[in-house]
C-alpha positions in Angstrom: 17.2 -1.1 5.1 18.6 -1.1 1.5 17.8 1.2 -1.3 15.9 -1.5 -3.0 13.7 -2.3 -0.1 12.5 1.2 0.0 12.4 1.6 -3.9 10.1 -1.4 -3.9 6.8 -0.2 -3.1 7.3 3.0 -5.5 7.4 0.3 -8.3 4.8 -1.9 -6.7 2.6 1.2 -7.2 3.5 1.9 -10.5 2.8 -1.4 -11.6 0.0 -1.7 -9.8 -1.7 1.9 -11.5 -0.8 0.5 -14.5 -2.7 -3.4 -14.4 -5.5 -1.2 -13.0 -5.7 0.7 -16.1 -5.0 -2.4 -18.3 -7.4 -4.7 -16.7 -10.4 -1.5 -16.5 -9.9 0.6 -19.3 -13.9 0.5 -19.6 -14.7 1.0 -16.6 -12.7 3.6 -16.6 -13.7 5.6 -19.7 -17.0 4.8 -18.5 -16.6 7.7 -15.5 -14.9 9.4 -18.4 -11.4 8.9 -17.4 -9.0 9.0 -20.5 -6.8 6.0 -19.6 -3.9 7.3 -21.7 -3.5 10.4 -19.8 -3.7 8.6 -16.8 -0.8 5.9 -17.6 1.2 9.1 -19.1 0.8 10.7 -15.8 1.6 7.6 -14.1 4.8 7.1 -15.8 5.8 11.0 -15.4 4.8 11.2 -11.9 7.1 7.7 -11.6 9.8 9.1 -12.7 9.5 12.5 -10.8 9.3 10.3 -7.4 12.2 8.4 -8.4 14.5 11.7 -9.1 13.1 12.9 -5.9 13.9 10.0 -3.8 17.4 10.0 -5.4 17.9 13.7 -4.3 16.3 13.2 -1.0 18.7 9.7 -0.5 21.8 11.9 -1.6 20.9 14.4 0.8 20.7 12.4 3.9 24.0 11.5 3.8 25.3 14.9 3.4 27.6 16.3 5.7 26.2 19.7 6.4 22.9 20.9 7.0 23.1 23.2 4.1 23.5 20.1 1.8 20.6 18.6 3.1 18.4 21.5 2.9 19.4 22.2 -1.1 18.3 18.6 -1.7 15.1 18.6 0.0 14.5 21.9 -1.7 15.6 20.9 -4.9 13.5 17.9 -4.6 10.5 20.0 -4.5 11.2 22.6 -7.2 12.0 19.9 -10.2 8.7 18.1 -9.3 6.8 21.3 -8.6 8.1 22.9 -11.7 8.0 19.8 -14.1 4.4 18.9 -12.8 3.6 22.5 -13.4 4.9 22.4 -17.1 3.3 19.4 -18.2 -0.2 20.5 -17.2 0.3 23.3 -19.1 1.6 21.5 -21.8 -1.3 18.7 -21.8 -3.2 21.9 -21.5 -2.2 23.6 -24.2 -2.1 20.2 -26.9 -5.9 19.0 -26.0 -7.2 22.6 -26.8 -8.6 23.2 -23.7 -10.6 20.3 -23.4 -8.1 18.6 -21.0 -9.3 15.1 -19.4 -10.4 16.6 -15.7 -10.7 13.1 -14.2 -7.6 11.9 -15.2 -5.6 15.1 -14.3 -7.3 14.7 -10.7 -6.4 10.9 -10.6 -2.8 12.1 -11.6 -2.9 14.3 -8.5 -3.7 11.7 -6.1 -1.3 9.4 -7.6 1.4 11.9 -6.7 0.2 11.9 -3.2 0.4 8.2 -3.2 4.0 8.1 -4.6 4.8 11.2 -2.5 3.5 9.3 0.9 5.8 6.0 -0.1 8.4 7.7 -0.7 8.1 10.2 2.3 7.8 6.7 4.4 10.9 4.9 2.5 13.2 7.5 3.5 11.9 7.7 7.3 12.6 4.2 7.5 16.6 5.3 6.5 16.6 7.8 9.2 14.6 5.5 11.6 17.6 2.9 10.8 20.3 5.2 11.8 
């Protein structure tokens, strides 16, 4: 399995999350979902997946064990850290009155990503 295989269906999602906002932005701010929140978070949690997989890639192919272990835990500091300070910043900049739905929408998006990324990097090992 190549790189881009496995980086394929991390895109496919994000491009996916993001015609679905497109194509039912009423519906959506109809169950009071701010759709800009939500493509914000879908671009940020993107990203974080992406850095992640990187990290997680560079670390199978590591010689040692303890190279392996700092990128699996580095992996999960940046994205808990960075997903932890951009709550609080989104928390901060709406006043309080932060979009719930979308913030919860944002968290299952990260499990998504998290899942297809998880099952990308299996598919390396599985390879092997």
């Amino acid at each position: 399995m190549t790189i881009r295989k496995a980086l394929l269906p991390i895109l496919g999602l994000f491009i996916a999350v993001n015609f679905f906002c497109m194509y039912f932005t009423q519906w959506l701010t109809n169950l009071d979902v701010d759709v800009h929140v939500l493509r914000t978070g879908n671009i940020i949690v993107c990203a974080l997946t992406l850095v992640s997989f990187y990290m997680l890639y560079r670390g199978l192919k590591a010689k040692s064990t303890t190279g392996f272990l700092s990128s699996v835990y580095g992996s999960f500091i940046i994205k808990l850290i960075i997903a932890g300070i951009i709550i609080v910043v989104y928390s901060k900049a709406s006043n309080g009155k932060m979009n719930m739905p979308a913030v919860f929408a944002c968290m299952f998006l990260y499990l998504f990503y998290m899942f297809i990324e998880l099952r990308g990097l299996l598919l390396f090992v599985k390879n092997k």
